[in-house]
C-alpha positions in Angstrom: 65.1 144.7 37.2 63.7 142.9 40.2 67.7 142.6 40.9 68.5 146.1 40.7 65.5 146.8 43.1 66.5 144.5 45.8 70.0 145.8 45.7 68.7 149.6 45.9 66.1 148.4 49.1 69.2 146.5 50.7 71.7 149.5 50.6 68.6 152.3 51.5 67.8 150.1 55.1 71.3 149.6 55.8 71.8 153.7 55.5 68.7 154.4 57.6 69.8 151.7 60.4 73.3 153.1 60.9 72.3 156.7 61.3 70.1 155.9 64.1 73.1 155.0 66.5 73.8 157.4 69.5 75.6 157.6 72.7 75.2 159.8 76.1 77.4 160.8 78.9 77.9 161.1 82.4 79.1 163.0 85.8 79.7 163.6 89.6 80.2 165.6 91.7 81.0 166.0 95.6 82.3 168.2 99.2 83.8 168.3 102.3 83.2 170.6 105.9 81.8 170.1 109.4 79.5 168.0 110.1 76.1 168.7 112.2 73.3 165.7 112.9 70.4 165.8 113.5 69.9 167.2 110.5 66.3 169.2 111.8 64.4 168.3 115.5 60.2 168.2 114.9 58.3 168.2 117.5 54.9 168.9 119.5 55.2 171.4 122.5 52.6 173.1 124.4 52.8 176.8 125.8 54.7 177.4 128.9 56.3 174.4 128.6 60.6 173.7 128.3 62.0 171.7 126.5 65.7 170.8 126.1 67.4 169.2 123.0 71.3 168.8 121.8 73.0 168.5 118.7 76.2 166.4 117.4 79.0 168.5 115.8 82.1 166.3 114.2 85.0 168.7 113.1 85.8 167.0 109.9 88.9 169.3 108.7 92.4 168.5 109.5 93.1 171.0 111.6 91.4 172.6 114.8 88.8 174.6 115.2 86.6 177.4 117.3 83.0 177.9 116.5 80.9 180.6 117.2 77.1 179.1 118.6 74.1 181.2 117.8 70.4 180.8 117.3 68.6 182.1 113.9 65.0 182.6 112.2 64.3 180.5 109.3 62.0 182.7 106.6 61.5 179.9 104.0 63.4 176.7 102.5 64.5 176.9 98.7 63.7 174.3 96.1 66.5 172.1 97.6 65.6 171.6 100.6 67.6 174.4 102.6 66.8 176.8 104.8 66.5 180.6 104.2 67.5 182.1 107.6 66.8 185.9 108.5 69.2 188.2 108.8 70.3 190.4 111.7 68.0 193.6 111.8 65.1 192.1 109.8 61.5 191.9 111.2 60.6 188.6 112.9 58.2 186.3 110.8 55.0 184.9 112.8 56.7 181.3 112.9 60.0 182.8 114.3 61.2 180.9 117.5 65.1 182.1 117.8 64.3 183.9 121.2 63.1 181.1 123.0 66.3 179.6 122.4 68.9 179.2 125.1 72.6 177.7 124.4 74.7 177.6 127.4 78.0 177.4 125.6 78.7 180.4 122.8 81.1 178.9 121.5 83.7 175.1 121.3 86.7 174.2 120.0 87.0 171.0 118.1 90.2 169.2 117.3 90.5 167.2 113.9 88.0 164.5 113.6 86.9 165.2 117.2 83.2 165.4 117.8 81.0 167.3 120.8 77.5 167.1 122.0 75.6 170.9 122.9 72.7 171.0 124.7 70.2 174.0 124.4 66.5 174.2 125.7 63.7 175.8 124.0 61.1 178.0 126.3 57.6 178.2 124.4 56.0 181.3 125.7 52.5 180.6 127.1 51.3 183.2 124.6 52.3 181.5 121.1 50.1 181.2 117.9 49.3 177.8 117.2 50.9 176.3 114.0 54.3 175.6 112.8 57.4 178.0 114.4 60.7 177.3 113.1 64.7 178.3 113.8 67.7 176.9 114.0 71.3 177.0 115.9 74.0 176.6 114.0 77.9 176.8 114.3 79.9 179.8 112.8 83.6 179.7 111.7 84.2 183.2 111.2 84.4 182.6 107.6 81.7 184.0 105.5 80.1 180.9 103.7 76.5 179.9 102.5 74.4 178.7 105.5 73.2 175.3 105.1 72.2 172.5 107.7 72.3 168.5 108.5 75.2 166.7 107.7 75.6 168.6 104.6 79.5 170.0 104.8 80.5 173.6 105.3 81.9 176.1 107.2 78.6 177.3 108.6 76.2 174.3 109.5 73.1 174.2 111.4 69.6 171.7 112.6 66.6 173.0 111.7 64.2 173.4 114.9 60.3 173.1 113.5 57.9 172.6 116.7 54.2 172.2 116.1 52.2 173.9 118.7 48.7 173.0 119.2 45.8 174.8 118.6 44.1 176.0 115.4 46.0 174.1 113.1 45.5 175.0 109.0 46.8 172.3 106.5 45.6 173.7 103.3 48.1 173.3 99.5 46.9 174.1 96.0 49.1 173.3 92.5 50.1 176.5 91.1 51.8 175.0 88.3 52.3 171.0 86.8 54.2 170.8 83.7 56.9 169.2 81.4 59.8 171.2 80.7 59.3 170.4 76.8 56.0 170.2 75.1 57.8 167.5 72.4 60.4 164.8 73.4 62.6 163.1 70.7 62.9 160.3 73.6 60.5 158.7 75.8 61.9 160.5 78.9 60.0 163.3 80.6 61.1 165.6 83.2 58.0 167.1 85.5 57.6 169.9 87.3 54.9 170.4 90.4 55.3 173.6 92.1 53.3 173.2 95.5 52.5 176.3 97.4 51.4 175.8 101.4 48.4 178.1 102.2 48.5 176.5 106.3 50.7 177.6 109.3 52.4 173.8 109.2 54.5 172.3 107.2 52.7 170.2 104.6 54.6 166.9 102.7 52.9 166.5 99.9 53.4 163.1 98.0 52.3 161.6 95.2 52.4 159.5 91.8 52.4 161.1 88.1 50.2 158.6 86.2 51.4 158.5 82.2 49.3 157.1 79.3 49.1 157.2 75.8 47.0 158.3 73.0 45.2 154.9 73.3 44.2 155.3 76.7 47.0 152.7 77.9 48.9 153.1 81.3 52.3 153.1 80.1 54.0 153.6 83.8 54.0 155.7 86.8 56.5 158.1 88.8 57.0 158.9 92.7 57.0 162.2 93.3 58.7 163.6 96.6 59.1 160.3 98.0 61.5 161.5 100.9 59.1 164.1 102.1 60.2 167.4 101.6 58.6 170.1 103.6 56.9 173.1 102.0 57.2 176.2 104.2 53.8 177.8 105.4 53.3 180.6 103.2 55.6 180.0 100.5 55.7 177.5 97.5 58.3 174.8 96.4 58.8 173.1 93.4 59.0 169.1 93.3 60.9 167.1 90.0 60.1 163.9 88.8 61.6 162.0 85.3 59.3 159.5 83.6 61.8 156.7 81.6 60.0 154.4 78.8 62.2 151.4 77.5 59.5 150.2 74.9 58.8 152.1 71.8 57.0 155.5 72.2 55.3 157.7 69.9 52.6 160.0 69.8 50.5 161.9 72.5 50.8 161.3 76.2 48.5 162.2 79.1 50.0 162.6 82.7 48.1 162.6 85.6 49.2 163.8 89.1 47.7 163.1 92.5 49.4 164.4 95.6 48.4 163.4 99.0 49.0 166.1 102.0 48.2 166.6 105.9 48.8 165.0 109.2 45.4 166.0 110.7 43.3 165.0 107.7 44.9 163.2 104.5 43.6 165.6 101.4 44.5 165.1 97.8 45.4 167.8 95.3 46.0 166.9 91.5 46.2 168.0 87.9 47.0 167.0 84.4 49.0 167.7 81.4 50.8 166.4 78.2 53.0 166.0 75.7 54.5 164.5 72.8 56.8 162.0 72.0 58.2 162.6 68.4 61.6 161.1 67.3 61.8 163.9 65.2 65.4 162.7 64.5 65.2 159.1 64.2 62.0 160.6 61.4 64.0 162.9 59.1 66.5 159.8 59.1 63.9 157.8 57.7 62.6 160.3 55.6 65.8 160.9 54.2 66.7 157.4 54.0 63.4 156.5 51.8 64.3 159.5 49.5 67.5 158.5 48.9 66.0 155.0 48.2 63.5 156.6 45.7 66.8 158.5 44.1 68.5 154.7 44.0 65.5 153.7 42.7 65.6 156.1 39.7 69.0 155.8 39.1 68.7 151.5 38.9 65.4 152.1 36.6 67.5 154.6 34.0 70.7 151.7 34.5 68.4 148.5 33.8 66.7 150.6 30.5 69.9 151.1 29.0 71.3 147.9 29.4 68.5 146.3 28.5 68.4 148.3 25.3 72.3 147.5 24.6 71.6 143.6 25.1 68.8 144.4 22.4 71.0 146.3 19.9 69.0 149.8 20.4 70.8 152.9 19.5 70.2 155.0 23.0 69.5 158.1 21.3 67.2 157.0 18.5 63.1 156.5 18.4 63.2 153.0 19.8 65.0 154.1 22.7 62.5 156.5 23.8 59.8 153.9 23.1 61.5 151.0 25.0 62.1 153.7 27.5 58.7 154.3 28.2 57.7 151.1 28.3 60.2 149.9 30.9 60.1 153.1 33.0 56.4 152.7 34.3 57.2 150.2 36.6 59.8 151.7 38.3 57.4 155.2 38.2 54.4 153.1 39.6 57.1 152.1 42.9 58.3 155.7 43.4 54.3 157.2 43.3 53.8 154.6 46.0 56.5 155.1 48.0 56.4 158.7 47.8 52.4 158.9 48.7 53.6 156.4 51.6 55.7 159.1 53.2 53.0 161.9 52.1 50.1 159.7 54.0 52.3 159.8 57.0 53.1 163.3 57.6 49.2 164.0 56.6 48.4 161.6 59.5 51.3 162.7 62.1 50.0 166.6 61.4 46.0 165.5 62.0 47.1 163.7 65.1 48.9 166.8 66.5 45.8 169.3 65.5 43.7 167.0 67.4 45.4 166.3 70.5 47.4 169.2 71.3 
């Protein structure tokens, strides 16, 4: 019997190892346009003051041609990074600057790969709100396409302008929201979310490190969160994305802790804290599956070894020594499948406490 057994434990682990295999892809992706640089001009200005500035613009297409120069109000930047600029007719914000703008030239023409230097000058009015104001001059094709700015590629391009004038200056963030994007993870790989909103009149860079440990208490790593400093604009919010990757083994409940750092004035912290689960709930139901199938192999090499034990003895299967023998040799196998069976009980009884206790 022992025989029987080790051949029905071989066969079960073997199952359970090969359908835990998997594979993952990949992609990219790219562009091509006009090219502006600097991508955005900061600064510090005082009131009354003028200040002149100029931007590099490289004509990247194969073939000439004529831009349009104009100056624009930016209203906001999207969860990439780009700016939201006003459009014509709508009510200046209280960080608008587009009218202190002056570009002597309105518009160039640019032959294939050829590049040109444009000057402008800013005038700050002696009557400006302190804080952050912000606009931008960018270069128009004619053809309608999506705004962006720096030496991202387009048809329309532009450099952000964000001068800091002095006065009553207001750094202030909260969290609004710090999250995973799932509650359980089959993997230990966990995408965060921190949505940042700017209660100032500056722009505020909040940066930071998501802490991770497990149900133990046990640091199991750490993630950067916006490392490059992107700008939240004053007034608005922005959400920031970082991924947590484990290579050991992970299982159970994890705790992250965030703790974002803000403000040029005064360094101020913000944080918050969530978790999850990693369960490979997969990689589990293989198991599971695999050790019933091993109970069912089991079974079957129990009911094989009884009746070939009870040939080499000379026992009629169907008669009253059979079922005797029968019993008598079936208890060991039964006592193996009880065990096994309250094995896999004991651990979804313990899997289901941990959950109602942590989550």
């Amino acid at each position: 019997m022992k025989d029987y057994l080790y051949r029905t434990l071989l066969i079960g682990s073997l199952l359970v190892f090969t359908l835990t295999v998997n594979t993952s892809p990949v992609a990219a992706q790219g562009s091509e346009g006009l090219k502006v640089t600097p991508a955005i001009i900061e600064d510090k200005v005082t009131p009354g003051d003028v200040y002149r500035f100029s931007i590099t613009v490289t004509n990247i297409a194969p073939t000439t041609k004529t831009f349009t120069l104009s100056a624009g109000d930016i209203k906001g930047l999207d969860d990439a990074g780009n700016p939201v600029f006003a459009k014509d007719g709508e009510e200046p914000t209280a960080y608008a600057l587009s009218s202190w703008i002056t570009i002597p030239e309105p518009s160039i023409t640019l032959g294939a790969g050829e590049s040109r230097t444009v000057p402008y000058s800013v005038r700050v009015p002696t009557q400006t709100s302190p804080g952050a104001h912000f606009g931008g001059v960018f270069f128009d094709s004619g053809t309608a396409k999506p705004t962006t700015t720096g030496s991202a590629v387009s048809m329309k391009v532009g450099t952000i302008i964000s001068l800091r004038i002095a006065g009553d200056v207001v750094e202030e963030a909260r969290l609004r929201e710090f999250s995973t994007d799932k509650m359980i993870y089959s993997s230990p790989v966990a995408s965060f979310i921190a949505r940042v909103e700017n209660l100032g009149n500056v722009l505020t860079r909040p940066h930071g490190l998501v802490e991770i440990t497990d149900m133990w208490g046990k640091k199991v790593g750490s993630v950067e969160v916006n490392e490059g400093g992107a700008p939240v604009f004053p007034g608005a919010d922005r959400s920031y994305l970082a991924e947590w990757q484990y290579d050991g083994f992970a299982f159970g409940r994890y705790q992250a802790v965030l703790a974002l750092n803000y403000g040029d004035e005064s360094r101020k912290t913000i944080s918050a804290t969530t978790s999850f689960w990693v369960l490979p709930l997969k990689t589990m139901a293989l198991v599971v599956g695999g050790l019933l199938g091993i109970i069912f192999l089991l079974w079957i090499s129990v009911r094989m070894y009884i009746r070939n034990k009870l040939r080499d003895m000379g026992v009629s299967s169907t008669g009253a020594d059979a079922s005797l023998y029968a019993r008598r040799y079936n208890k060991a196998g039964s006592r193996l499948i009880v065990v096994v069976l309250a094995v896999v009980l004991l651990c979804i009884v313990a899997l289901a406490a941990l959950f109602v206790m942590f989550a």
